[in-house]
GUSEKE-746748 format. One record per residue (C-alpha): chain; x, y, z. Coordinates in steps of 0.001 Angstrom, whole numbers. Each point is the difference from the previous one (the first is absolute). Example, Ala and Ser with C-alpha at 12.3 -4.5 7.8 and 13.67 -1.06 7.14 Angstrom:
GUSEKE-746748
[lumba "A", [12300, -4500, 7800]]
[lumba "A", [1370, 3440, -660]]
***
This chain:
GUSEKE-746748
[lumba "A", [0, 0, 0]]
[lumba "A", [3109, 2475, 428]]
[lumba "A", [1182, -365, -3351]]
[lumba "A", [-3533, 553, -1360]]
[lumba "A", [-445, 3092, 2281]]
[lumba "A", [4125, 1223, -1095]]
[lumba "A", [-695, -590, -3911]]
[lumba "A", [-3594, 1905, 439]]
[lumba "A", [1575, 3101, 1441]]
[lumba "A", [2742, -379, -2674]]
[lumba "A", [-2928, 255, -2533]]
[lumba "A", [975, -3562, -1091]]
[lumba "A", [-3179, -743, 149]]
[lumba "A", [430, -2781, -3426]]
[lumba "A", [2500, -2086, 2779]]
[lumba "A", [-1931, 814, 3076]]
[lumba "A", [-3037, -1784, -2358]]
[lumba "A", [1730, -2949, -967]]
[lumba "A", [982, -380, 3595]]
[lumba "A", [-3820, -15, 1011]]
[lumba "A", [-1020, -2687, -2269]]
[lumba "A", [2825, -2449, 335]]
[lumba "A", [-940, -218, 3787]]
[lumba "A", [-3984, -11, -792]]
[lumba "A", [1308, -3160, -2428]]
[lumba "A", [1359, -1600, 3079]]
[lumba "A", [-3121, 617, 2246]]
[lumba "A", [-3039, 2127, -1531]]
[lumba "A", [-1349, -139, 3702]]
[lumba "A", [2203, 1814, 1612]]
[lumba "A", [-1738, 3773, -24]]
[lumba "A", [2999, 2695, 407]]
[lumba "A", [1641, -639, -3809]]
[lumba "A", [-3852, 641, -1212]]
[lumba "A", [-187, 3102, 1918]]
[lumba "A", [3443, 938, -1080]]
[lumba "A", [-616, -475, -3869]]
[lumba "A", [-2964, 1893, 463]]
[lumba "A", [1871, 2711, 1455]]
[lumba "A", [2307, 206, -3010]]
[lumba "A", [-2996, -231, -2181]]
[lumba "A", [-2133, 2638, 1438]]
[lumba "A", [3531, 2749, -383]]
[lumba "A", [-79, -553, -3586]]
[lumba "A", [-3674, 715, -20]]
[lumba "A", [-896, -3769, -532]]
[lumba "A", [-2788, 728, 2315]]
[lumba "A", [-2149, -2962, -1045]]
[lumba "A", [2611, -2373, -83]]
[lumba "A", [1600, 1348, 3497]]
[lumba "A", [-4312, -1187, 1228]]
[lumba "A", [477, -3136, -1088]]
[lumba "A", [3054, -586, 1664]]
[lumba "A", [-1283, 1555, 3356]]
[lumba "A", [-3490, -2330, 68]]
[lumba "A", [2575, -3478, -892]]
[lumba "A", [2132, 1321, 3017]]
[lumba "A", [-3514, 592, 2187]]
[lumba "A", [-1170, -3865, -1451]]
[lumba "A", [3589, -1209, 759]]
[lumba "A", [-268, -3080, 2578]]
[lumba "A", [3796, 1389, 1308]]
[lumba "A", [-934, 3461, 1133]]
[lumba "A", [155, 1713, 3442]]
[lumba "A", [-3107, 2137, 1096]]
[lumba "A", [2441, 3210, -710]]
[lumba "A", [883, -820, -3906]]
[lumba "A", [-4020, -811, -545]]
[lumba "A", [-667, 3785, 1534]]
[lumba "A", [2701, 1284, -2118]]
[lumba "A", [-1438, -1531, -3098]]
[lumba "A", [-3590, 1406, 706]]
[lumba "A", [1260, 3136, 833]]
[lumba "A", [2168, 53, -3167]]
[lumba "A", [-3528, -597, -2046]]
[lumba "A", [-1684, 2324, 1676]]
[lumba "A", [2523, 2865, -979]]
[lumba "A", [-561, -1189, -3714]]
[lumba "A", [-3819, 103, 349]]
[lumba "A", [104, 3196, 1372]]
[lumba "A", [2442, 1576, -2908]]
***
């Protein structure tokens, strides 16, 4: 999660991507990569893409209570834009 947080204030954002999905690969129920690649997505203005990736992390089985509030707070900031 460092490296993805260090390459995303870099504006590596192409890297801090690939990082994202290779980990999602290895578990897709594990919430914070979700929330992360949404993050990325919603700064280029991938807003509907960055929702998608915030509801998988809220329907992700791995997920603490925290990361689900962060992903429905995340959508609600794009519903309200």
């Amino acid at each position: 999660m460092v490296m993805i947080t260090t390459y995303m204030r870099q504006g590596r954002n192409d890297e801090a991507l690939d990082i994202t999905e290779e980990v999602m690969k290895r578990d897709p129920n594990i919430s914070w990569p979700h929330i992360m690649k949404g993050n990325i997505l919603y700064s280029q203005g991938r807003k509907k893409q960055a929702e998608t990736n915030y509801q998988a992390a809220i329907k992700a089985t791995k997920a603490k209570s925290y990361q689900k509030a962060e992903a429905h707070s995340r959508i609600g900031r794009i519903n309200l834009e």
